[in-house]
SEDO-61510 format. One line per field, with one value per atom (N, C-alpha, C, O): atom name; x, y, z. Coordinates in steps of 0.02 Angstrom, whole numbers, plus 32768, in hexadecimal, padded with zeros to 4 digits. Layout:
N
atom: c(CA_...)
x: c(X_...)
y: c(Y_...)
z: c(Z_...)
This chain:
118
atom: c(N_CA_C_O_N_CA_C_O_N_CA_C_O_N_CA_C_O_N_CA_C_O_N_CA_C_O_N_CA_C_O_N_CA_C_O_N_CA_C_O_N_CA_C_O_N_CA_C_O_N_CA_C_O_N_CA_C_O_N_CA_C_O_N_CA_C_O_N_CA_C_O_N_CA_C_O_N_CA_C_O_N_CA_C_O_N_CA_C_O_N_CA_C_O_N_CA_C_O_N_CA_C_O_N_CA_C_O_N_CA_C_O_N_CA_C_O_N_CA_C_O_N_CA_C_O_N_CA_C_O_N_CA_C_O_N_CA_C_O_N_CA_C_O_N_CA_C_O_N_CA_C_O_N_CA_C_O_N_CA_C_O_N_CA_C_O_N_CA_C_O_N_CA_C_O_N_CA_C_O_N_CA_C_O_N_CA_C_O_N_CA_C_O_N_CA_C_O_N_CA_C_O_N_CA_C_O_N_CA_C_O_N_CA_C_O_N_CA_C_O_N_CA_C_O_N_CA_C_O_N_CA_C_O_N_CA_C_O_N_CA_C_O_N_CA_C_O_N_CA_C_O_N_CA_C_O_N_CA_C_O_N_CA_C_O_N_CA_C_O_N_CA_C_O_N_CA_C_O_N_CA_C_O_N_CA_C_O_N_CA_C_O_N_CA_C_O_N_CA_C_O_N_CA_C_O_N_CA_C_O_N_CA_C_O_N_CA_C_O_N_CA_C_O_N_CA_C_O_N_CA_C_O_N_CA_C_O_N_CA_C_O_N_CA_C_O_N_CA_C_O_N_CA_C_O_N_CA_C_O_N_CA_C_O_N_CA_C_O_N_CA_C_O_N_CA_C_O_N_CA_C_O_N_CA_C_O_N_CA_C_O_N_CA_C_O_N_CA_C_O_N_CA_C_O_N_CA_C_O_N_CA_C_O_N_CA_C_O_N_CA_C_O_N_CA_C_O_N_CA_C_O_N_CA_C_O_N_CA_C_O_N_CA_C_O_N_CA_C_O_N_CA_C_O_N_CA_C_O_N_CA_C_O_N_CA_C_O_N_CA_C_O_N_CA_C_O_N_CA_C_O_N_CA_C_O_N_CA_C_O_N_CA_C_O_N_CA_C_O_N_CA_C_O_N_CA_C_O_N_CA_C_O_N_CA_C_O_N_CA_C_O_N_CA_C_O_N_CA_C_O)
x: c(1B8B_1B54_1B27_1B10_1B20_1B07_1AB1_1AA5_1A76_1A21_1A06_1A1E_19CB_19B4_199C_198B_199B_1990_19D7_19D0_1A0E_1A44_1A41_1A56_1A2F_1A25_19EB_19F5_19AD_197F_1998_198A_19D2_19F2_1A32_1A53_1A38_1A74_1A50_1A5F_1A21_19FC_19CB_19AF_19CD_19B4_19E4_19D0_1A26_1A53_1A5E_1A5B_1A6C_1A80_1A39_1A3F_1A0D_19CC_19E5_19BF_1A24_1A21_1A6A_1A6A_1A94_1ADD_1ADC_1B07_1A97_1A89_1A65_1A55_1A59_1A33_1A83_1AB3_1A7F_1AAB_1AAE_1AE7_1A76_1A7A_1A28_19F2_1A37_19FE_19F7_1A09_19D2_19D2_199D_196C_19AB_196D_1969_198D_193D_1939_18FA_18D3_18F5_18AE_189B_18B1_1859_1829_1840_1823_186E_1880_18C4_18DD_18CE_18F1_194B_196D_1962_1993_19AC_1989_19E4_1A04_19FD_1A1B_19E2_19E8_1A18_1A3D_1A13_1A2B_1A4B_1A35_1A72_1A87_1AB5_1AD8_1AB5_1AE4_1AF3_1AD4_1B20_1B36_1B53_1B6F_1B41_1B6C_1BB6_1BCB_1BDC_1C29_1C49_1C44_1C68_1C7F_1C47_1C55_1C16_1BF7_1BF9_1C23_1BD9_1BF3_1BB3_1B9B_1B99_1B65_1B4C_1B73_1B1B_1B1F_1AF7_1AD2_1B06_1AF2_1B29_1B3E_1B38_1B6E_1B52_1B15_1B64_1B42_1B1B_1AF8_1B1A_1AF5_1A9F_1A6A_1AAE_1A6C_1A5A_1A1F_1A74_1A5C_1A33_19F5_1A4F_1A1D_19DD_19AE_19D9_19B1_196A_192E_19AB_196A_1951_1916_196D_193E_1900_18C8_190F_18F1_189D_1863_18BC_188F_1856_181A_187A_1869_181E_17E2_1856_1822_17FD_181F_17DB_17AA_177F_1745_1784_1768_174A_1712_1764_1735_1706_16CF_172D_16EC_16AE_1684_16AA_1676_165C_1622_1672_1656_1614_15EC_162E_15E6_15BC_159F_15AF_1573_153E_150C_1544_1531_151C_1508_1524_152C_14D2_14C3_14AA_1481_145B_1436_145F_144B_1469_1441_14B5_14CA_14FC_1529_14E7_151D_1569_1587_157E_15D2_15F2_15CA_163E_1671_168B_168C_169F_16D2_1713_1743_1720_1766_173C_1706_1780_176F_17D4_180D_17AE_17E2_17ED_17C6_183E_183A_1870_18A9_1868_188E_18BE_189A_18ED_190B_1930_1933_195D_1990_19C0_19D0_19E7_1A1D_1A07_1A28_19D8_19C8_1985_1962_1979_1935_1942_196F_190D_190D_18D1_189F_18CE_1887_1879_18A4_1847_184A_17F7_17BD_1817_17E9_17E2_1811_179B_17A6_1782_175D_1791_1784_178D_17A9_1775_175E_176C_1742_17A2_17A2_17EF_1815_17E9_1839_1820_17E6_1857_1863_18AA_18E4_1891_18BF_18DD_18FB_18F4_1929_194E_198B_1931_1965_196B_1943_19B9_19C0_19DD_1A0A_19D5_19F9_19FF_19D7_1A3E_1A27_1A06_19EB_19E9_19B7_19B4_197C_19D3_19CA_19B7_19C0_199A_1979_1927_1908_191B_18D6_18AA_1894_1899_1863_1820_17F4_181C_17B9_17B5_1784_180B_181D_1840_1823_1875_1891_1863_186E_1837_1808_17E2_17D8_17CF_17B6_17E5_17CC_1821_1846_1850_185B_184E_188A_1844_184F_17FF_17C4_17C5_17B1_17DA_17D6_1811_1812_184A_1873_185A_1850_1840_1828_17F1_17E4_17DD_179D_17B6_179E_17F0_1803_1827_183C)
y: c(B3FE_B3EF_B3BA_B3BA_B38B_B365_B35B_B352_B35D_B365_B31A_B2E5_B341_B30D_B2D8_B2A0_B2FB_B2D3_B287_B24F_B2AC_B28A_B251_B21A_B256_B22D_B1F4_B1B7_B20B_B1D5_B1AA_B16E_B1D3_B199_B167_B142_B16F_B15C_B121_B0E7_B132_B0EF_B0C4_B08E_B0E7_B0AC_B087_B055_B098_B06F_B043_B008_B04C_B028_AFD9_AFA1_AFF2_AFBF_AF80_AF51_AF70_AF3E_AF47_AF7F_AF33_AF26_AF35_AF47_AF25_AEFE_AF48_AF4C_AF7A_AFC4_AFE1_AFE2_AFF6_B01A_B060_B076_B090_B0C9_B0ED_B0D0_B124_B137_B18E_B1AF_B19F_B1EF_B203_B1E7_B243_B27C_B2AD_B2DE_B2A5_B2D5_B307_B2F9_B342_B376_B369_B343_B3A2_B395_B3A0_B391_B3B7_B3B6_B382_B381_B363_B33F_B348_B31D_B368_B37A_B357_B35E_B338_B31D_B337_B36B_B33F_B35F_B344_B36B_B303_B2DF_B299_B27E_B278_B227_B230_B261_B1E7_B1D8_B184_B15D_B16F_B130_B100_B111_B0D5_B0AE_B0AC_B0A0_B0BB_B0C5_B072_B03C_B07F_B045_B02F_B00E_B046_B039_B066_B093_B062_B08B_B087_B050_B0BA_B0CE_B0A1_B072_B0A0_B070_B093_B079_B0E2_B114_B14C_B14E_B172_B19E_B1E0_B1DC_B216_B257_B279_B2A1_B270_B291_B265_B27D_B22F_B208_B1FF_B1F1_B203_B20B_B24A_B244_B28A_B2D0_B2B1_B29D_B2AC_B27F_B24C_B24D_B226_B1F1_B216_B20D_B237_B269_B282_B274_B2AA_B2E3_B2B5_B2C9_B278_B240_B239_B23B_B22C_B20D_B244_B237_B295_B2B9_B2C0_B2F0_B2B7_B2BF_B273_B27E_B246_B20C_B20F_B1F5_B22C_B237_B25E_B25A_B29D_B2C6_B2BD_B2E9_B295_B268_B23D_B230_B222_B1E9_B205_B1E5_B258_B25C_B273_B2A7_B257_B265_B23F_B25F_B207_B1D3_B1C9_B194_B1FD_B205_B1F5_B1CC_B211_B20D_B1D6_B1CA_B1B1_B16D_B12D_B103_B12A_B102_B113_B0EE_B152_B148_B173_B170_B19B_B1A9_B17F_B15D_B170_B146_B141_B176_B10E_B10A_B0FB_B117_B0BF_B0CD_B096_B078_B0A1_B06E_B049_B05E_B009_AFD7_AFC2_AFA0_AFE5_AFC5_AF90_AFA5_AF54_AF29_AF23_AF14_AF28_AF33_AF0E_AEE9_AF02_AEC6_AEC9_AE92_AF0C_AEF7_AF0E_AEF8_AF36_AF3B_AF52_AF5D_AF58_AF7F_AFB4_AFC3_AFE5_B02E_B039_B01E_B058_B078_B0BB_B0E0_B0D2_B11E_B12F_B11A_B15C_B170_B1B0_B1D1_B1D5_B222_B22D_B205_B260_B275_B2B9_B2C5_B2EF_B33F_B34E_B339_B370_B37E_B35B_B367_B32A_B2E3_B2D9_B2EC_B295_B264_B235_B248_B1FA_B1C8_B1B0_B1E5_B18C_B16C_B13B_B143_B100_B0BF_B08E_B074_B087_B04F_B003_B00B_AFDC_AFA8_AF60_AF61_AF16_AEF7_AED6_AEDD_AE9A_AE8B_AE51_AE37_AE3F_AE04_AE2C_AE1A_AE66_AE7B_AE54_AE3B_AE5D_AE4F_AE80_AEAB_AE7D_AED6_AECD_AEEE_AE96_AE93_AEB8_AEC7_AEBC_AEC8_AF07_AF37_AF0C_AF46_AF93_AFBD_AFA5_AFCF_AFE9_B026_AFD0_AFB1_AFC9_AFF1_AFC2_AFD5_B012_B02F_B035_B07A_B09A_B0D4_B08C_B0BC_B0C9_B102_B0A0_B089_B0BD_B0DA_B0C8_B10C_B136_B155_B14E_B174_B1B6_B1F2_B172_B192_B1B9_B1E7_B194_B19C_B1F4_B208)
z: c(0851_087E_0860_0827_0890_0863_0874_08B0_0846_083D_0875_0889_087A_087E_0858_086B_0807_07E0_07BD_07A4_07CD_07D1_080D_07FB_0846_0889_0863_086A_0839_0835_0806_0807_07C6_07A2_07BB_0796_07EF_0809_082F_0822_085F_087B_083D_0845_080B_07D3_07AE_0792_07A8_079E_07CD_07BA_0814_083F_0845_085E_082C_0821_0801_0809_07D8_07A8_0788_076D_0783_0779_0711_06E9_070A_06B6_069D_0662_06C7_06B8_06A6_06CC_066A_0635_063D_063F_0644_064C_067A_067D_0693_06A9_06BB_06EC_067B_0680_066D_0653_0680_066D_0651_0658_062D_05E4_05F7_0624_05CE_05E0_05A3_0578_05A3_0589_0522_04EE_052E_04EA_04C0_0487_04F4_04FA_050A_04EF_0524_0537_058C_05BF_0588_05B7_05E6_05D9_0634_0661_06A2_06BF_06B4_06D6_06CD_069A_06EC_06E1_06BB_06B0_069D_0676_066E_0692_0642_0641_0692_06C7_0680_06C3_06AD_0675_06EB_06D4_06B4_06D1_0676_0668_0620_05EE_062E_05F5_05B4_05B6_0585_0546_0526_0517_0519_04E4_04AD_04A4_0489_044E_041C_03F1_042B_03EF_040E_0448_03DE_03DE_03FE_03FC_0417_0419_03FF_041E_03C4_03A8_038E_0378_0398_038A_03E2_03E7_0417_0457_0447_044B_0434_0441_0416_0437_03CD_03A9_03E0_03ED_03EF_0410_044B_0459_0469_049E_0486_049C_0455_0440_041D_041B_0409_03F4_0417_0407_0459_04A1_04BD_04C9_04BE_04E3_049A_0488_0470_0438_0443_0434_0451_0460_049B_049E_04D1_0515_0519_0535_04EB_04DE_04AA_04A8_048D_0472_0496_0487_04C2_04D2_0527_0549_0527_0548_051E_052E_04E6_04C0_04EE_04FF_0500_0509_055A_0572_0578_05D5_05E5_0610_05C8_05D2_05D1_0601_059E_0579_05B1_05C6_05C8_05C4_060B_061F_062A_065F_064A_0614_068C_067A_0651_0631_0642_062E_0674_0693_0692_06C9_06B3_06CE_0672_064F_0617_0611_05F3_05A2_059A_05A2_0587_0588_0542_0520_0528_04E1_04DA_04E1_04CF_04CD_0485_0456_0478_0431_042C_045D_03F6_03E0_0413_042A_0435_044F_048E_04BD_049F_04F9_04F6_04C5_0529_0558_056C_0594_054A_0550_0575_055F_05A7_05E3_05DE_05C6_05EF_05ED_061F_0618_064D_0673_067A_0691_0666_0670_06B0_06CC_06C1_0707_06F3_06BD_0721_0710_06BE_0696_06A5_066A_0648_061A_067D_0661_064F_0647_062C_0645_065B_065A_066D_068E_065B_0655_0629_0609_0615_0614_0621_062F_05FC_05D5_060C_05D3_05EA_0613_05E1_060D_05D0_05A1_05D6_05C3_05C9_0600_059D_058F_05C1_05C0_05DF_061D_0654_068E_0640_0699_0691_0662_06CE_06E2_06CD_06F4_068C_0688_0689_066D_06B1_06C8_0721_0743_0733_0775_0779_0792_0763_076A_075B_0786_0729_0726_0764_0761_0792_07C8_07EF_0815_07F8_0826_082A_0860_07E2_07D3_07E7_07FB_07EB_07E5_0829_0835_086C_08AE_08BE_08F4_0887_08A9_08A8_08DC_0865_083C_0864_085D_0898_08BF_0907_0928_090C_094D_0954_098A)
């Protein structure tokens, strides 16, 4: 059966040919939904995916230290040597996108928040 959280990563792939992966992790960081775009291939192994999750949900949850001061997070854009990593939390997610580095990421952010809402 497939989530609705599976349906929102599936129309965020379909956003951009150059978006690599798009999933969802909880609050402790554990895979809940998505996955790779078919044809594409990881560029960390399994066990540094659970790792960088687990990274992931410890970084969001810090970063509402700051809600008050400065406003929610709507997503954070990390640009790195070999791609662009996104991450958007929403209730006790988050979103997880990875794409290369020839996307538009002053645009695409913008787009996935415009599903996101819907």
């Amino acid at each position: 059966m497939i989530s609705d959280l599976d349906v929102l990563c599936k129309k965020v792939l379909e956003i951009d040919k150059n978006i690599r992966s798009a999933r969802v992790i909880n609050g402790i960081g554990r895979l809940i939904a998505g996955g790779m775009r078919k044809g594409v291939e990881s560029l960390e192994g399994l066990k540094k995916d659970e790792l960088l999750f687990m990274n992931l949900a410890l970084e969001v949850k810090l970063r509402h230290d700051f809600d008050d001061e400065f406003g929610t997070v709507d997503f954070v854009v990390f640009h790195r040597g070999k791609i662009i990593i996104m991450s958007f939390p929403f209730d006790d997610n988050v979103l997880y996108v990875s794409a290369e580095k020839q996307i538009d990421f002053k645009k695409i952010p913008f787009e996935i928040l415009k599903i996101m809402d819907k």
